[in-house]
PAZAPA-4460 file (N, C-alpha, C; in steps of 0.05 Angstrom, whole numbers, plus 32768, in hexadecimal, padded with zeros to 4 digits):
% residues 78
    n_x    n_y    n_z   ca_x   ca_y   ca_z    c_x    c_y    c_z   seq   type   mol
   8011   7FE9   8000   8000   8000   8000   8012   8019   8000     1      X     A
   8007   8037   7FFF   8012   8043   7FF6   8021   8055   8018     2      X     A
   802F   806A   8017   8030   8082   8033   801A   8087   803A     3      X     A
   8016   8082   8056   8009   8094   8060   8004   80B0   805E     4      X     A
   7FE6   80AC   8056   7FE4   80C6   8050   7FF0   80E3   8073     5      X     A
   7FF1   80F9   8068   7FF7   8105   807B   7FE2   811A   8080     6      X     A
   7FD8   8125   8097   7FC4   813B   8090   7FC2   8154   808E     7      X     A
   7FAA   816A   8082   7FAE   817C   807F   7FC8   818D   8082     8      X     A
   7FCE   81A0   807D   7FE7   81BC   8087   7FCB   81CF   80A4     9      X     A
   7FB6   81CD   8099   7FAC   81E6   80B0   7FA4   81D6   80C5    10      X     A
   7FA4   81B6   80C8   7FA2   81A0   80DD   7FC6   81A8   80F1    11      X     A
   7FD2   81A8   80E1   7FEE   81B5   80EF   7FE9   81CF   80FB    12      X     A
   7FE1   81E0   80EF   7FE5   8201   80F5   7FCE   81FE   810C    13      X     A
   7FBF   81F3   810A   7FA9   81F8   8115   7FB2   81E1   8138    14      X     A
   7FB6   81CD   813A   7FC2   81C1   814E   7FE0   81BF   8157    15      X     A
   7FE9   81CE   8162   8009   81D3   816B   8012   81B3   8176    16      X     A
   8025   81AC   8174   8032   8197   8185   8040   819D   819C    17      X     A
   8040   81AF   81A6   804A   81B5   81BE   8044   819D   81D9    18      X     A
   802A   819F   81D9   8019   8196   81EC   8018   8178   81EA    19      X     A
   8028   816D   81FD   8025   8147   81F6   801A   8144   8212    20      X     A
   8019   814C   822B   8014   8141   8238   7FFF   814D   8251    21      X     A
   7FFE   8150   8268   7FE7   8150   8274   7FE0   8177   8274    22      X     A
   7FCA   817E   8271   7FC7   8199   8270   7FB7   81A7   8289    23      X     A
   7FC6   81AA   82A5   7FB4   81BB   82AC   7FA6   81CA   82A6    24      X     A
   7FAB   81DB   8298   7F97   81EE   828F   7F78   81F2   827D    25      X     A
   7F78   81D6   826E   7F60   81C5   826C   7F5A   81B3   8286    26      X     A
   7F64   81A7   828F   7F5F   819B   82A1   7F49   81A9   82BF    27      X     A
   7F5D   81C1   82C5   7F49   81D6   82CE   7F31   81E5   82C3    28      X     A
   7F2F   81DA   82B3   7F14   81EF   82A0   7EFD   81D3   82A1    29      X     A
   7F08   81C8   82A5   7EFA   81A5   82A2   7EEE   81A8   82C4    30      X     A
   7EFF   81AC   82CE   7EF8   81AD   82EB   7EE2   81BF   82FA    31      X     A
   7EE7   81D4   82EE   7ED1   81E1   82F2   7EB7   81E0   82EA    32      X     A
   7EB5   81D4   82D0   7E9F   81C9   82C6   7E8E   81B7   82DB    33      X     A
   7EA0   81A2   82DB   7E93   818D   82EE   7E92   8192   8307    34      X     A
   7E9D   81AA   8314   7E91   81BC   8330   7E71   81C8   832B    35      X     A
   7E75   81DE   8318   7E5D   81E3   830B   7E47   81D2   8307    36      X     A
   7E43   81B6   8302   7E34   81A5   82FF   7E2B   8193   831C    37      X     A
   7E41   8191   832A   7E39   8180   8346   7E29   8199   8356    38      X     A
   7E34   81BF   8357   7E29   81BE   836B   7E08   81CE   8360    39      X     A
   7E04   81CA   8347   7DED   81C9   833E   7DD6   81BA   8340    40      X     A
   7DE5   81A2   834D   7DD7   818B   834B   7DCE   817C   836B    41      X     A
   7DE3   818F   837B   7DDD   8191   8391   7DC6   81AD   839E    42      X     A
   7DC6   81BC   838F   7DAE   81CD   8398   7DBB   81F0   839D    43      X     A
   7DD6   81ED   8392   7DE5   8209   8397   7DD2   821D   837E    44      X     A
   7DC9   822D   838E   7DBF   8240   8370   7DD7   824D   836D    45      X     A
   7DDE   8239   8350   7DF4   8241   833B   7DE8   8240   8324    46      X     A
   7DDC   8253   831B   7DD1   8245   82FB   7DEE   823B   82EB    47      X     A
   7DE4   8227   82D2   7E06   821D   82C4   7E0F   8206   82C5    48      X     A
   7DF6   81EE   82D0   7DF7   81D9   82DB   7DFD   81CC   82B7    49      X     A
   7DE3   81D4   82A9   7DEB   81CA   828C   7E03   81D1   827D    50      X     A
   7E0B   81F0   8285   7E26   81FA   826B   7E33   81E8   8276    51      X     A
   7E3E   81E2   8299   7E52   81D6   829F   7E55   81B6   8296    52      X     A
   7E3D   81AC   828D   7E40   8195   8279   7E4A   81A0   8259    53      X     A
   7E3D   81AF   8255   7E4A   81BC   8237   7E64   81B9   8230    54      X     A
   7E6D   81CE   824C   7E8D   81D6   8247   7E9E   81BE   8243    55      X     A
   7E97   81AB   825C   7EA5   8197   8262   7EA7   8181   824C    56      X     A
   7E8F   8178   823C   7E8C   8171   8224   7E9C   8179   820A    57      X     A
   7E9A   818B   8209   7EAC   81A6   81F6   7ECA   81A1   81FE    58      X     A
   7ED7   81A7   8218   7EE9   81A2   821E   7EF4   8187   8219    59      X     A
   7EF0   8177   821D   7EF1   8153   8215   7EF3   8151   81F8    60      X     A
   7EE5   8160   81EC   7EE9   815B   81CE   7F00   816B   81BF    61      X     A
   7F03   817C   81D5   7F22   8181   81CC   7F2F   8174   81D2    62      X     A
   7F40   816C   81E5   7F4C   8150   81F2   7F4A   8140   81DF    63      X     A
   7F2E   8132   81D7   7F36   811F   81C4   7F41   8123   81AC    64      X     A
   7F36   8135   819B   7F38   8140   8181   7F58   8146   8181    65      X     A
   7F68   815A   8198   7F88   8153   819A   7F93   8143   8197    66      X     A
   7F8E   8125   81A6   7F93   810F   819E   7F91   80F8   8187    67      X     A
   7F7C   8109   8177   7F7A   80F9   816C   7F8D   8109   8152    68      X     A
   7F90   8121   814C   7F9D   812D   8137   7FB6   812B   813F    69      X     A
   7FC7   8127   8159   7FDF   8122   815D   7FE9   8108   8156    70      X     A
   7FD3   80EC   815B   7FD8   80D3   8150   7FD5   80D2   812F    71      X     A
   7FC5   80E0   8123   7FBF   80E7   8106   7FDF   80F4   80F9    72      X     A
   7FE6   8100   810A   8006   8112   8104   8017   8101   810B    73      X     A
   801F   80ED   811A   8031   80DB   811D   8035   80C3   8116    74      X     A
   8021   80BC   810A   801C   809F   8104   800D   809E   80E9    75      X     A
   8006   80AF   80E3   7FF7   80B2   80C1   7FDC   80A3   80C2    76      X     A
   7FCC   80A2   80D9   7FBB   8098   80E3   7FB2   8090   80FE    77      X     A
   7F93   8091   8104   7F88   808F   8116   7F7D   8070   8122    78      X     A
***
């Protein structure tokens, strides 16, 4: 069979390789979310009980989508 194909140029521009390993800084945005949601669910009038599923959802799909364009960039496939 033939090379792996390689992907896009704006799949590069657009995802830096810097970032291989754990990210506080998503990590804390994740966190808050799921504060947002427990103490909504405990009876804190916090409205945000739903965005904080949103975000957190949203957030995850970055996480994955990184991973998965970093294995797409290193391996010529997912």
């Amino acid at each position: 069979m033939g090379a792996p194909l390689s992907p896009p140029a704006t799949v590069r521009d657009v995802m830096p390789t810097k970032h291989h390993g754990f990210r506080p800084d998503v990590e804390g945005l994740r966190a808050v979310a799921v504060i947002l949601v427990v103490l909504f669910h405990c009876g804190a009038w916090i409205p945000g009980g739903y965005v904080g599923v949103d975000v957190f959802f949203v957030i995850s799909g970055f996480l994955i989508t990184t991973q998965l364009v970093r294995e797409l960039r290193e391996t010529g496939r997912i």
